[in-house]
C-alpha positions as CSV (number, residue, x, y, z in Angstrom):
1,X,-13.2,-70.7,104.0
2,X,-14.9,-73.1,101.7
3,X,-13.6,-70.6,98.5
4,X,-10.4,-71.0,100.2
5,X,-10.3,-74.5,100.0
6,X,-11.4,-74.8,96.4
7,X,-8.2,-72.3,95.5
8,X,-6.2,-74.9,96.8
9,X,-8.1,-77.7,95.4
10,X,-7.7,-76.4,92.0
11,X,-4.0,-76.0,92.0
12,X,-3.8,-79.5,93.1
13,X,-5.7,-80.5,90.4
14,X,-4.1,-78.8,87.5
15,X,-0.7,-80.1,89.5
16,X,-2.1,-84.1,89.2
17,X,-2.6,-83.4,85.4
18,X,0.9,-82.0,84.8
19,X,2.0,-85.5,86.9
20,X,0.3,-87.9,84.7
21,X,2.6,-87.0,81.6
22,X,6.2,-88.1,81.9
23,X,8.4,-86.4,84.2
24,X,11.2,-84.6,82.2
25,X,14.2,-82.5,82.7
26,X,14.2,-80.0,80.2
27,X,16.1,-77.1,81.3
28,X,18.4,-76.6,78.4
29,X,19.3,-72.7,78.0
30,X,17.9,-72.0,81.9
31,X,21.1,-70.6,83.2
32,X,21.4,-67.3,83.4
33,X,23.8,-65.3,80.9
34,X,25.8,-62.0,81.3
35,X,22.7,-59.3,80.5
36,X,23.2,-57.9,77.2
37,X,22.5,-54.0,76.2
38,X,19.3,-53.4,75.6
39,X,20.1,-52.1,71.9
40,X,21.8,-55.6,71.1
41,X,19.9,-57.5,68.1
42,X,18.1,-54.1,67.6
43,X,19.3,-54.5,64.1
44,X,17.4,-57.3,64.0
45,X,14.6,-56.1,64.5
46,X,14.4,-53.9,61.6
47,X,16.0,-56.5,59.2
48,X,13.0,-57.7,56.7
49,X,10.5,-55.2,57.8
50,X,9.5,-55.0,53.8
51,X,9.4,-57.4,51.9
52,X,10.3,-57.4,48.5
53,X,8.3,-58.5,45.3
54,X,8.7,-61.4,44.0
55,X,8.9,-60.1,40.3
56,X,11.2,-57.7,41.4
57,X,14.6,-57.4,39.5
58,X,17.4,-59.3,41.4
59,X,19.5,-56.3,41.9
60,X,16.4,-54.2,43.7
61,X,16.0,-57.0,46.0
62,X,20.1,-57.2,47.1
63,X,19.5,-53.4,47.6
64,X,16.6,-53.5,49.6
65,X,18.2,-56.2,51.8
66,X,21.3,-54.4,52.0
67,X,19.5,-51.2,53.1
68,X,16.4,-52.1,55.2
69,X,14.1,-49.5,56.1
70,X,14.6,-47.4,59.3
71,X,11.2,-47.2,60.6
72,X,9.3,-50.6,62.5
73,X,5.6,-50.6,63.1
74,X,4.6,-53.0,65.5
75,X,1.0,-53.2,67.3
76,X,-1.8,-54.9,68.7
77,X,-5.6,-54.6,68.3
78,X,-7.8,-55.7,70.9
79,X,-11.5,-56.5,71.9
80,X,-12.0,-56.9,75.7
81,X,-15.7,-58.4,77.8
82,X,-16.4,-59.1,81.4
83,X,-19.7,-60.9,83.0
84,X,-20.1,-60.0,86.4
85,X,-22.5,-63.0,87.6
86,X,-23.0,-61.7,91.1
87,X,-25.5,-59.0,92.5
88,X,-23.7,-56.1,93.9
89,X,-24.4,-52.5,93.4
90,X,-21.8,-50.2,94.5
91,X,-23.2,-45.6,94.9
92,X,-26.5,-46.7,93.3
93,X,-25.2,-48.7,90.3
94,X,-26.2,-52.0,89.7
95,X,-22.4,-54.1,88.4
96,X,-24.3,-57.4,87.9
97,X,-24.1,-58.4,84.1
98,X,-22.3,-57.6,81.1
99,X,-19.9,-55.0,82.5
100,X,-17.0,-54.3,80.0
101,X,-17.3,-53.5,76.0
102,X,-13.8,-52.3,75.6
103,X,-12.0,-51.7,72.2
104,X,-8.5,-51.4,72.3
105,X,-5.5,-50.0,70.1
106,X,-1.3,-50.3,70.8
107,X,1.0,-49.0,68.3
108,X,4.7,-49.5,68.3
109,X,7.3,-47.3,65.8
110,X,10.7,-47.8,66.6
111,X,13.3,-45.4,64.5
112,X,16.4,-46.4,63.9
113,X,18.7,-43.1,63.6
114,X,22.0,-44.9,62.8
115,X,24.2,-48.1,64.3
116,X,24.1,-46.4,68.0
117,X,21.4,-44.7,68.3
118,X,17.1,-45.0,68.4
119,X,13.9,-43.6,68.9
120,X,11.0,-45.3,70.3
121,X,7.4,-44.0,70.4
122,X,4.2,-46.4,71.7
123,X,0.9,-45.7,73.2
124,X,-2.7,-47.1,73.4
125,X,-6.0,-46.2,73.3
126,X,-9.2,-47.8,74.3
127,X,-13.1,-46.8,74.1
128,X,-15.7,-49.2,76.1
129,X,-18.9,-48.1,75.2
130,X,-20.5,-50.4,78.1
131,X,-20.5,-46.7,79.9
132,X,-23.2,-45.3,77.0
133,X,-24.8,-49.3,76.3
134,X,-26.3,-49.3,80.1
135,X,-28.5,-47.3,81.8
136,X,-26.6,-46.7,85.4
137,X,-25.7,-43.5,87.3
138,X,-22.2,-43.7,86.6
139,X,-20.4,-41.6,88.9
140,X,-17.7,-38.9,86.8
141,X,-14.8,-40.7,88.5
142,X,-15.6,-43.7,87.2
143,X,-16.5,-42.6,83.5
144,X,-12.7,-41.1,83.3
145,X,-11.4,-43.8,84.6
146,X,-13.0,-46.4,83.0
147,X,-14.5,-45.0,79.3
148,X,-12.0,-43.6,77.6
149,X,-8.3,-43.6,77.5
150,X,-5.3,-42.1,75.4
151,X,-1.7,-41.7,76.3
152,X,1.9,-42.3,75.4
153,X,3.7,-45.6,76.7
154,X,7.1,-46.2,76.3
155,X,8.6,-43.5,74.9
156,X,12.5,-42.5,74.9
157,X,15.7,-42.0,73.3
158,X,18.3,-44.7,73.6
159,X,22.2,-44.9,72.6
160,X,25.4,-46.0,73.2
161,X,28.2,-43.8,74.6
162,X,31.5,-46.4,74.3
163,X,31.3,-49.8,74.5
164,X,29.9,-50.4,77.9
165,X,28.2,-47.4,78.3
166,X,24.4,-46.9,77.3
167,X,21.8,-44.0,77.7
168,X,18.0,-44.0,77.9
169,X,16.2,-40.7,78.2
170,X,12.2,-40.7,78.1
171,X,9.3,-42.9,79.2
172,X,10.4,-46.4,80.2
173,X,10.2,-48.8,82.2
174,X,12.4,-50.5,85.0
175,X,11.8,-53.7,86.5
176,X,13.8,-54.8,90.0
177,X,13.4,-57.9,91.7
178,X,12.8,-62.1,91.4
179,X,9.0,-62.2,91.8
180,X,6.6,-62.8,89.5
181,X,3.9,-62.1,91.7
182,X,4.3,-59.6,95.0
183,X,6.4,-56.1,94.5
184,X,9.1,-56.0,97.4
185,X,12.0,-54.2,95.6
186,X,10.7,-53.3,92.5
187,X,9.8,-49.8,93.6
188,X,10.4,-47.7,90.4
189,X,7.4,-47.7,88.3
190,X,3.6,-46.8,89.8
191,X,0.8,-49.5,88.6
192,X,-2.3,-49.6,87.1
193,X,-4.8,-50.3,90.1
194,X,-8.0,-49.6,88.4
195,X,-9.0,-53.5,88.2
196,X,-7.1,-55.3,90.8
197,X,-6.9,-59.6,90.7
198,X,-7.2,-59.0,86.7
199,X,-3.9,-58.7,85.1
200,X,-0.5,-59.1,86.3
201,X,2.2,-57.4,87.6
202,X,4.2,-57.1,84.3
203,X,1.1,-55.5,82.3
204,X,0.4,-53.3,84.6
205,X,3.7,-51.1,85.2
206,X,3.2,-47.6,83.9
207,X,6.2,-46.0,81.9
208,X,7.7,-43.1,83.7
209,X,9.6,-40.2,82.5
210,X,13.7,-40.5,83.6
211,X,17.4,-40.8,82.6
212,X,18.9,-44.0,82.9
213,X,22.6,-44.6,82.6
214,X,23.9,-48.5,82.2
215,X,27.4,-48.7,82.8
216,X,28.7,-53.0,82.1
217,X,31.9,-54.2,83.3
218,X,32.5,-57.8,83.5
219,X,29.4,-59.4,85.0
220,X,28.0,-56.4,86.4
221,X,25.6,-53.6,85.2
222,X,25.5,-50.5,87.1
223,X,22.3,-48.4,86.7
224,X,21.4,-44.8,87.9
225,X,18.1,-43.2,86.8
226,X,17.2,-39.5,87.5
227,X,13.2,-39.8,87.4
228,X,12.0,-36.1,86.5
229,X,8.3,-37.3,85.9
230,X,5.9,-37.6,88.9
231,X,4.0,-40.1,87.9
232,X,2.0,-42.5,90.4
233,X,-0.5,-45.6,90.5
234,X,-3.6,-45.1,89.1
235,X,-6.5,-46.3,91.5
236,X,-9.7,-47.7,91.2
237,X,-12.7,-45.0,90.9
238,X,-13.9,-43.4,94.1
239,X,-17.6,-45.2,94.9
240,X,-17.0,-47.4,92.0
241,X,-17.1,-51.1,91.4
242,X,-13.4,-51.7,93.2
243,X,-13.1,-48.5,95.5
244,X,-16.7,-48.9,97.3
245,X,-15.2,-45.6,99.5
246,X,-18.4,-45.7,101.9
247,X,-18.0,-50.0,102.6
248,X,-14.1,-48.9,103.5
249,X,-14.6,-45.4,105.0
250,X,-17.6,-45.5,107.1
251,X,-16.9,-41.7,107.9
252,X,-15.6,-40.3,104.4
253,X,-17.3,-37.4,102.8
254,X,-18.6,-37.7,99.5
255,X,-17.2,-37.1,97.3
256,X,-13.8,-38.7,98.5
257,X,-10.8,-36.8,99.9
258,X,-9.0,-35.7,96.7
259,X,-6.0,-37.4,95.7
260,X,-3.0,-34.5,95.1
261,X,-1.3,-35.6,91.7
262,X,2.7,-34.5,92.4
263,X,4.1,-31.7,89.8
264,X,7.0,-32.3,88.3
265,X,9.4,-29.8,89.5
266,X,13.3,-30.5,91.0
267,X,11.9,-31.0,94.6
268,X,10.0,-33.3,93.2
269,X,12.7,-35.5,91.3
270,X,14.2,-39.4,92.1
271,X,16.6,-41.1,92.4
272,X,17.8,-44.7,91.7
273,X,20.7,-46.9,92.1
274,X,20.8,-50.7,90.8
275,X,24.0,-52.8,90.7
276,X,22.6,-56.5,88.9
277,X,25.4,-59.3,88.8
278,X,24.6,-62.1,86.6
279,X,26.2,-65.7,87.0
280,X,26.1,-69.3,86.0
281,X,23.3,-70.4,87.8
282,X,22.8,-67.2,89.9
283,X,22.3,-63.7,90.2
284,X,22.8,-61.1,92.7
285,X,21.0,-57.6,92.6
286,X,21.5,-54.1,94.7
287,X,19.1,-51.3,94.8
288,X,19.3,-47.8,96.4
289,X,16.1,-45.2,96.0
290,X,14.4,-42.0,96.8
291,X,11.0,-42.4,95.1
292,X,6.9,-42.3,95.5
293,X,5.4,-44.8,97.9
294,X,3.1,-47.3,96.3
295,X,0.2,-45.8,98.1
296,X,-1.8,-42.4,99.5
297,X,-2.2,-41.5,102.9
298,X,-4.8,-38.7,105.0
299,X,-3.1,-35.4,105.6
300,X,-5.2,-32.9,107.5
301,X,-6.9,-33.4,111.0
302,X,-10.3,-31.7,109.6
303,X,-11.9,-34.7,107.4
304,X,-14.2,-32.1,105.5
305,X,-10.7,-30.7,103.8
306,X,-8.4,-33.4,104.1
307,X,-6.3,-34.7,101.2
308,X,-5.0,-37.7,100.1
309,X,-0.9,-37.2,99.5
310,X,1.6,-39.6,98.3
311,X,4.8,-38.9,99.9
312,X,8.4,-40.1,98.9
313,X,10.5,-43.2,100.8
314,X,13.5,-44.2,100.8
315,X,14.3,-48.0,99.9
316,X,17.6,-50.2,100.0
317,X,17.3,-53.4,99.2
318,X,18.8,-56.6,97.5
319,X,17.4,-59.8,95.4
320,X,19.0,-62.8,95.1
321,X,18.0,-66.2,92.9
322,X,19.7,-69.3,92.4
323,X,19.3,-72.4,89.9
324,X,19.7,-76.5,91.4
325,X,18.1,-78.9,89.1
326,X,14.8,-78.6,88.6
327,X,14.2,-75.8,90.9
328,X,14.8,-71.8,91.3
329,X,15.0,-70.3,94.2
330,X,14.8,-66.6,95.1
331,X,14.7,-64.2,97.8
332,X,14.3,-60.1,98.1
333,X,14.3,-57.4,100.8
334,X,13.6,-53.9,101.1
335,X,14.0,-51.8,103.5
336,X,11.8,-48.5,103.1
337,X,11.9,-45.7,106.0
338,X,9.8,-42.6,105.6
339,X,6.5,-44.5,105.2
340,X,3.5,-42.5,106.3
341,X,0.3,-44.0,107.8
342,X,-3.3,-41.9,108.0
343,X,-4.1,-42.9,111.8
344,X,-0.7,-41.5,113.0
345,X,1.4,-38.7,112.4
346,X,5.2,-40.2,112.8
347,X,6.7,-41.7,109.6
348,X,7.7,-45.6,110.3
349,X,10.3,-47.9,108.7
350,X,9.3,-51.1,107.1
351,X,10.7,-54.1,106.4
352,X,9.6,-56.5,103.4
353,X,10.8,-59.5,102.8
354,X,10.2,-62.4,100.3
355,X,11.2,-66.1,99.8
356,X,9.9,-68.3,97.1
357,X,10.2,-71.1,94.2
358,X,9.6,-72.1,91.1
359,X,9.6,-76.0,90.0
360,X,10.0,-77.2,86.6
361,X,10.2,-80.7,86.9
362,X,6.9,-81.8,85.5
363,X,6.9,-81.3,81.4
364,X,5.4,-77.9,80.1
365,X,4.7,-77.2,83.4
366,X,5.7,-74.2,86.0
367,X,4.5,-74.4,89.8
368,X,5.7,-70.8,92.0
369,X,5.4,-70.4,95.3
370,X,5.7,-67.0,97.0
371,X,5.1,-65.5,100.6
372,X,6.0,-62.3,102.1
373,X,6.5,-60.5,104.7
374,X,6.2,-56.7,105.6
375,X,6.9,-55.8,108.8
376,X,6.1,-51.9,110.4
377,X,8.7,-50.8,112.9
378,X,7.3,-48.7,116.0
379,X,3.8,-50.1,115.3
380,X,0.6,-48.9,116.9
381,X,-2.2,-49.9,117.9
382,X,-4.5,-47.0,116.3
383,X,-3.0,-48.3,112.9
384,X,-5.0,-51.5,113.1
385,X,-7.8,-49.9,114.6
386,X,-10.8,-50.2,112.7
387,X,-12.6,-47.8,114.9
388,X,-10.1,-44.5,114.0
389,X,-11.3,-41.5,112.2
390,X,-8.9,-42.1,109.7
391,X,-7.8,-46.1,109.5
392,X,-5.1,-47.8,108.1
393,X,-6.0,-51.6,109.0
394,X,-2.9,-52.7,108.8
395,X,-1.2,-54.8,111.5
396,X,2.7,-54.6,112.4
397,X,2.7,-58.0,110.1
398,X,1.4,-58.4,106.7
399,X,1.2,-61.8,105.0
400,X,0.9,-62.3,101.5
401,X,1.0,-66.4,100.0
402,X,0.9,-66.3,96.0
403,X,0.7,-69.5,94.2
404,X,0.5,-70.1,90.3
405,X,0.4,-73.2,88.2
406,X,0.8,-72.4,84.5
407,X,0.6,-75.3,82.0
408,X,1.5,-75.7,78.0
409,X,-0.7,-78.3,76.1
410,X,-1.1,-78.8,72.1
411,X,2.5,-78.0,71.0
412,X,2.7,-74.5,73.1
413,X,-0.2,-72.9,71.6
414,X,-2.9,-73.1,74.6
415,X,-1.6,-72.2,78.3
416,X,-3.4,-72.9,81.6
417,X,-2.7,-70.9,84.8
418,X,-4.1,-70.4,88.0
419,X,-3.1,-67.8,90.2
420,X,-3.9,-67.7,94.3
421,X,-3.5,-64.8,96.0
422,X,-4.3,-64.4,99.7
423,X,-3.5,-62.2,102.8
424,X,-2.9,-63.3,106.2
425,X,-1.1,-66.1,107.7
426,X,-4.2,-68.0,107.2
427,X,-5.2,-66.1,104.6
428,X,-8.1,-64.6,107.3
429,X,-7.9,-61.4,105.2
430,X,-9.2,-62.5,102.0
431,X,-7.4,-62.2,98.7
432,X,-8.4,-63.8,94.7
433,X,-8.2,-66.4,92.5
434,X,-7.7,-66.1,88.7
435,X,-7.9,-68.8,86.2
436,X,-7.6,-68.4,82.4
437,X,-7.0,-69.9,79.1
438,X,-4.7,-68.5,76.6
439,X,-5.2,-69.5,73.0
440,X,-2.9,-68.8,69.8
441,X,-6.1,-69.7,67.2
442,X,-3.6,-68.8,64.4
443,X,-0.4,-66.8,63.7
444,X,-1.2,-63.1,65.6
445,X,-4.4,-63.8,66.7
446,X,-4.9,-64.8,70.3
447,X,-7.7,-65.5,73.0
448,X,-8.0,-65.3,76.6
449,X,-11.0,-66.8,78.7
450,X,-10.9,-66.9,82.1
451,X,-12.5,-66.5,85.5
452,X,-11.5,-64.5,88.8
453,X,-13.1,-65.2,91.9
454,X,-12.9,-62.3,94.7
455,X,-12.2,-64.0,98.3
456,X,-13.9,-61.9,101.0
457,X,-12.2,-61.9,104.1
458,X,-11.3,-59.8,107.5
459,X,-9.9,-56.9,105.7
460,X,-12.5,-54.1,104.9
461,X,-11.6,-53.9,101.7
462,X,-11.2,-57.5,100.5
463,X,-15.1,-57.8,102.1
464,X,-16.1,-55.1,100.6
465,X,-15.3,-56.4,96.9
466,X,-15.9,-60.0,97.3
467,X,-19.1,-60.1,95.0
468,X,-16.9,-58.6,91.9
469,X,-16.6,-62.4,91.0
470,X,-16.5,-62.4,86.8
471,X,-15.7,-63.7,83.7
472,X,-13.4,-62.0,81.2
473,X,-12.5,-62.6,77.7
474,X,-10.0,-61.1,75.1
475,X,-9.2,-61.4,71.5
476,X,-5.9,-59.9,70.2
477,X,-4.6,-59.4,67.3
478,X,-1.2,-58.6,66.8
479,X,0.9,-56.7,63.4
């Protein structure tokens, strides 16, 4: 309770120094214009990429500025730290201390093939040699998880066909829904789980393979996607740091149930639908899919050769925001039938729903409040039983409050924000809170600093990772 109280105490705080500089209305360019294609002002981009030399003749220079180069290199280079300052060992390994050494690498080349048409490769890397710099039994799970890392990001081919028609084919990402904070209809891309309370929602989306067609008329875009890649979330290590299996599982074998990564095959496809209006001062947003759930489930009544399986649901859904003065409003539902459970074999239908704010009346100075709700149809009691062989805890409502306070100081170029995020009504079930510092110290280089507090609570889970409490750090620079 008391860590409770001190979340709420802190966003009161930061709120009092916000109030003690004057009180502005500053909400020039806030309403909301007709969404452009997402190739507009891509020529832009590529304008001035080199630059030429200053002893160059003058007729070179009018050339090269005339003809700019194709090809865009954009990236980032990063160094990331954590301190965990709390004792708690998790399958024999003790997490207390230094706890991250990661270096990181994103590169960005964009092509441009002619007026119409480009080509966009990205993908990161990162190595943290914390894994080889401590002596701990580190689980295999963990070490792929957590050690090493190489893919492709967003990666795809994207044109126009027409003047209102455009076409992206290859690794992308789409992002439905008002909130900032809680996913209730943005169902399309699976997340990075591995370190949950430590980044948010909009870094942690992974890129997924699909065909997206944007039809615009008026003040409407109409969006279908044909998702060929399987792709889901990737979770926190089995019997690691955030997925202490034997603290949540009593029962569980070790190692885990194994989790059954889809193929992609044409049983396997989705499907989404999006219709998003844009007006002045509004929006209004439809959605239709058939696509992954956001999380596993037990198949298999013998727990020495169960699986873990994530099954497709079906989701309609609509999100709706509105500007008056100082304040936004929005509001989202989904409904999602086909959800499967481990304690019970019948798929249920849930609904979610969301209401929240954000203020902007205080100078430099954003306060959002979220809470939703997701209610399970034909609950039973088994499902919030902790005492099943395979349990669920969930209860036919979930509760989830999000609050965040973010702050500009010293001409935009340090931000403060807190985040609370807790479960339950009374937020019984535990939750986190992060607070961090964002720092430009000069043109491409940034810092972060910050601290997330792990807020035990009812929920197995939530109890059984309440001593992760750390501090975190990050220098970036970007090219």
């Amino acid at each position: 309770m008391t860590k409770k109280v001190l979340s709420v105490l802190l966003l009161s705080s930061l709120s009092l120094l916000s109030a003690q500089e004057s009180i502005e209305m500053d909400l020039d360019g806030f309403d909301m214009e007709e969404e452009a294609s997402p190739l507009d002002g891509f020529d832009d981009e590529l304008d001035g990429f080199a630059e030429a030399d200053e002893e160059e003749p003058l007729e070179q220079k009018k050339q090269k500025e005339e003809e700019p180069s194709n090809f865009s290199l954009l990236g980032n280079i990063a160094f990331k730290t954590a301190y965990a300052y709390r004792e708690h060992s998790v399958d024999g390994v003790n997490y207390k201390g230094l706890n991250q050494a990661q270096s990181a690498l994103y590169l960005q080349v964009d092509y441009k093939i002619n007026k119409d048409w480009k080509l966009r490769v990205s993908g990161d890397a990162f190595y943290d040699a914390i894994y080889s710099l401590r002596d701990q039994p580190y689980n295999q799970d963990v070490l792929d998880s957590y050690e090493t890392q190489l893919r492709f990001d967003d990666t795809y081919l994207q044109g126009r066909l027409g003047s209102d028609i455009d076409i992206t084919l290859g690794r992308q990402v789409v992002v439905w829904g008002k909130s900032d904070n809680i996913r209730i209809t943005d169902v399309i891309n699976p997340l990075d789980n591995r370190l949950p309370g430590l980044t948010d929602i909009e870094d942690l989306r992974l890129p997924t393979g699909m065909l997206k067609v944007d039809y615009y008329t008026g003040k409407w875009n109409l969006s279908a996607m044909a998702i060929f890649e399987s792709r889901i979330f990737l979770e926190a290590a089995p019997y690691g740091e955030y997925f202490p299996v034997g603290n949540i599982f009593p029962s569980a074998p070790n190692p885990f149930f194994s989790l059954v990564d889809p193929q992609n095959s044409s049983e396997n496809m989705q499907y989404a639908f999006a219709a998003n209006g844009i007006f002045s001062g509004w929006d209004l947003s439809f959605y239709a899919a058939d696509v992954y759930d956001s999380k596993w489930h037990i198949e298999g009544t013998n727990l020495s050769n169960a699986k873990r399986v994530v099954s497709k649901v079906q989701m309609l859904g609509s999100a709706y925001n509105i500007v008056a003065g100082s304040w936004l409003f929005k509001s989202e539902v989904a409904l999602l039938s086909g959800v499967k459970y481990n304690a019970t074999l019948d798929e249920k239908n849930r609904l979610d729903t969301l209401i929240g704010f954000d203020y902007m009346g205080f100078k430099d100075t954003t306060l959002s409040v979220e809470l939703a709700n997701r209610h399970i149809f034909d609950h039973e009691a088994i499902m919030a039983s902790y005492d099943a062989p395979k349990p669920d805890y969930v209860d036919q409502n979930e509760l989830q409050t999000a609050l965040r306070l973010t702050h500009s100081m010293m001409n935009d170029t340090l931000d403060v924000t807190a985040l609370v995020s807790m479960f339950g009504a009374s937020w019984e079930y535990g939750g986190f809170t992060r607070v961090w510092l964002e720092y430009e110290l000069m043109n491409a280089l940034n810092a972060t600093l910050g601290v997330v507090d792990y807020i035990g609570g009812e929920k197995p889970f939530m109890e059984a990772t309440k001593e992760n409490d750390r501090l975190f750090a990050d220098i970036t620079y970007s090219f």
